[in-house]
C-alpha positions in Angstrom: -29.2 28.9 -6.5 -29.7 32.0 -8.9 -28.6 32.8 -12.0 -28.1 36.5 -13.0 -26.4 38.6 -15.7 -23.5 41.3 -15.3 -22.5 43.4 -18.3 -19.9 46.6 -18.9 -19.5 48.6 -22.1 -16.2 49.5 -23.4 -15.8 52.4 -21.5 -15.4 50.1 -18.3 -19.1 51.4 -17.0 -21.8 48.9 -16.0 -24.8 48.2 -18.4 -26.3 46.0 -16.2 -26.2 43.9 -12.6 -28.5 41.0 -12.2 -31.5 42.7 -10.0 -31.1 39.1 -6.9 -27.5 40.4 -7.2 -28.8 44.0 -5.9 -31.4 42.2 -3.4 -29.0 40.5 -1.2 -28.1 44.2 -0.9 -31.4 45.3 -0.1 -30.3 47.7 -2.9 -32.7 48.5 -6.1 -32.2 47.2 -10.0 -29.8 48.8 -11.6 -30.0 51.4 -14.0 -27.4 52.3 -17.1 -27.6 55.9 -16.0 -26.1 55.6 -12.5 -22.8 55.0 -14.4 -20.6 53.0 -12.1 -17.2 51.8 -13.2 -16.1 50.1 -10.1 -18.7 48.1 -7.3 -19.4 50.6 -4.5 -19.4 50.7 -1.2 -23.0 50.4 -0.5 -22.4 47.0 -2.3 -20.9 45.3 1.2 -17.6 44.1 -0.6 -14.6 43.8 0.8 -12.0 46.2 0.2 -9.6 43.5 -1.3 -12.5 41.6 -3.4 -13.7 45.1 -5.2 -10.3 45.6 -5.8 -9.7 42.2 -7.5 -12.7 42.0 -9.1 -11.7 45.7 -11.0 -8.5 44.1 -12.0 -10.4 41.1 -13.4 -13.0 43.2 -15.5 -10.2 45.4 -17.0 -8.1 42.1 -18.1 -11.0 41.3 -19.8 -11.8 44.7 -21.6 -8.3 44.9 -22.6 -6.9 41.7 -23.5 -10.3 40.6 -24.7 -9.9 37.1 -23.2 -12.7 34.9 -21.3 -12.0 35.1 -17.7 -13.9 32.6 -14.9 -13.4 33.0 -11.1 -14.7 31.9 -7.7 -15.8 33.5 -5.0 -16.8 33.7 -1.8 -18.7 36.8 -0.2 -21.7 38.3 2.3 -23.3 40.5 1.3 -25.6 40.1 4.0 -25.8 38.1 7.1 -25.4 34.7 4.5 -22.6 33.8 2.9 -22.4 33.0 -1.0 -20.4 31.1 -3.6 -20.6 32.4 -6.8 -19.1 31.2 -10.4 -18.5 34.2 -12.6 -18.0 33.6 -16.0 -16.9 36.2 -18.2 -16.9 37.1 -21.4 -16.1 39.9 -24.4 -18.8 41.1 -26.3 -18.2 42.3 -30.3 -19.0 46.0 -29.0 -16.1 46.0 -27.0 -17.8 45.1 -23.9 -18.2 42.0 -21.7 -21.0 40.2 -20.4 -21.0 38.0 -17.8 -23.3 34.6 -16.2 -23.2 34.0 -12.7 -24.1 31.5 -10.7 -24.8 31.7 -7.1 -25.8 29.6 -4.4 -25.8 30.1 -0.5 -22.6 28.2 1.2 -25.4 26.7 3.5 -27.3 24.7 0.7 -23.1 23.1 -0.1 -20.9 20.2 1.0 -24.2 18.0 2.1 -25.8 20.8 4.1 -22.7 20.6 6.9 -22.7 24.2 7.2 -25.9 24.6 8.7 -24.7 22.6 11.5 -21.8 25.1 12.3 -22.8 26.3 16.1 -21.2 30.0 15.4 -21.2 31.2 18.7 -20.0 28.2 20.3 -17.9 27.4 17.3 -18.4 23.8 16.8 -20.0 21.6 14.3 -22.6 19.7 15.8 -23.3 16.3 14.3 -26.0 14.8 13.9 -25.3 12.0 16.4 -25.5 15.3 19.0 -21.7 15.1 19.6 -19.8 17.9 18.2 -16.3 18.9 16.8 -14.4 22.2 17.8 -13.0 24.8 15.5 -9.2 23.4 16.4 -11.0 19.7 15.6 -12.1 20.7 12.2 -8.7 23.0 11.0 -6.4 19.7 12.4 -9.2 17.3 10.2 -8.6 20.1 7.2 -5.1 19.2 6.8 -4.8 15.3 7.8 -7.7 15.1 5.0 -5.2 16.9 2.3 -2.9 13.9 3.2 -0.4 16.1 5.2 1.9 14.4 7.5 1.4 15.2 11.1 4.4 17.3 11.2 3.3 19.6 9.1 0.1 19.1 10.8 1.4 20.2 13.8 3.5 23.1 12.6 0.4 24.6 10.6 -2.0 24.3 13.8 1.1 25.6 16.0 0.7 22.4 18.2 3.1 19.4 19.0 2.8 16.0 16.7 2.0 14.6 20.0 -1.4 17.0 20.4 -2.0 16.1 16.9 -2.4 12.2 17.4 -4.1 12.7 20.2 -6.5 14.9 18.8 -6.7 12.9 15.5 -7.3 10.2 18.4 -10.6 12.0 20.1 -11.8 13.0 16.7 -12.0 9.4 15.5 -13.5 8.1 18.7 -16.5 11.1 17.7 -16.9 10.0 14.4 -17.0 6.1 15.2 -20.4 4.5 14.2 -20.4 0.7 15.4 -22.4 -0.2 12.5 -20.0 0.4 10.2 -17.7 -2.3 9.3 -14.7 -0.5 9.7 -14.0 2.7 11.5 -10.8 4.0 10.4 -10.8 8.0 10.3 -10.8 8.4 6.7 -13.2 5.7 6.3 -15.6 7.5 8.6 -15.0 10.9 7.1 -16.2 9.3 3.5 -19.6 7.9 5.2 -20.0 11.2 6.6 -19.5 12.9 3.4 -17.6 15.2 5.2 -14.9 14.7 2.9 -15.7 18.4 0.3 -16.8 20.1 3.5 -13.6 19.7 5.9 -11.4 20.5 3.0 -13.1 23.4 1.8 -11.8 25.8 4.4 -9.1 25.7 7.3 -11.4 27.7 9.2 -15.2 27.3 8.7 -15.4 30.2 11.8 -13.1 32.5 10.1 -13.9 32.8 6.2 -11.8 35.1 3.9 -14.1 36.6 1.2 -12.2 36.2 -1.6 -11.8 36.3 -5.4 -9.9 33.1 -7.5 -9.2 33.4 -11.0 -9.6 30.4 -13.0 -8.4 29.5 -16.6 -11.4 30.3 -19.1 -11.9 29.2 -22.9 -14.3 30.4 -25.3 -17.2 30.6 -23.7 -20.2 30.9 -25.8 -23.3 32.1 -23.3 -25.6 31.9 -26.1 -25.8 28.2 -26.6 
């Protein structure tokens, strides 16, 4: 994980950008003079995130409230998490702290695991779980019933059990003394992983605004 700063002045133009920012970039630091107001192109944003994340900085300039998102983004050929926290500065300004760590390093390392060309999780016991294995495990873990299941898959209920079926008799460890699915899942730890994402093979990089208070980056 790194830590690094963002800052705009009041005119909406970038003071600063935290230099591993610009590294995952292969891009140089930052300087005040090149004047950008919005994230360009050269940056390897999305489209939709640079256009949230301009929405985000001017709710912040002009309403002069803390704002805190999420997001999820490659830059590169590794995908990131990073916590933005946001906040005005007395000049008019805002500053930011954000904290970014590789999606790799997360949920127990499982998404080193992810096979992306053959698109399967392989476990450590050398067995493995498809892409349809983990978006069906996604949504019985959120506790939805396997109607809903089925209908957010675009399978029948009876594809569902019978999936939910194979994916128990994968996960089973004999040692354990009882080998119920969501029992297993817990064991695993694969619990924060499988419901992080419907589709570990097909990530949207995304912005999500969170509720902020008064943030104080100085303490």
């Amino acid at each position: 994980m790194f830590i690094c700063n963002v800052e705009k002045d009041k005119d909406n133009v970038y003071t600063a950008i935290g230099e591993h920012f610009l590294a995952h970039c292969n891009l140089p630091p930052y300087h005040a003079d090149n004047k950008w107001d919005v994230i360009p192109e050269i940056i390897h944003m999305p489209e939709n995130m640079r256009h949230d994340l301009h929405e985000i900085e001017t709710v912040c300039l002009k309403k002069r409230q803390p704002i805190s998102c999420t997001g999820l983004w490659m830059p590169s050929d590794k995908l990131l998490h990073v916590v933005t926290h946001r906040k005005p500065t007395p000049c008019g300004g805002f500053k930011t702290v954000e904290y970014v760590r590789l999606v790799d390093d997360m949920y127990d390392g499982w998404p080193r695991l992810l096979n992306q060309h053959l698109q399967v999780l392989v476990l450590p016991s050398g067995k493995h779980l498809t892409r349809k294995d983990l978006s069906v495990l996604h949504f019985f873990t959120m506790g939805l019933p396997r109607k809903m299941i089925a209908a957010s898959t675009q399978t029948s209920v009876k594809s569902v059990e019978k999936r939910l079926s194979k994916i128990k008799d994968i996960l089973f460890d004999p040692r354990a003394p009882t080998h119920g699915l969501r029992h297993s899942l817990h064991v695993m730890n694969l619990v924060p992983f499988v419901l992080a994402e419907v589709d570990w093979f097909d990530i949207e990089e995304r912005l999500v605004v969170h509720s902020a208070h008064n943030l104080d980056f100085d303490k």
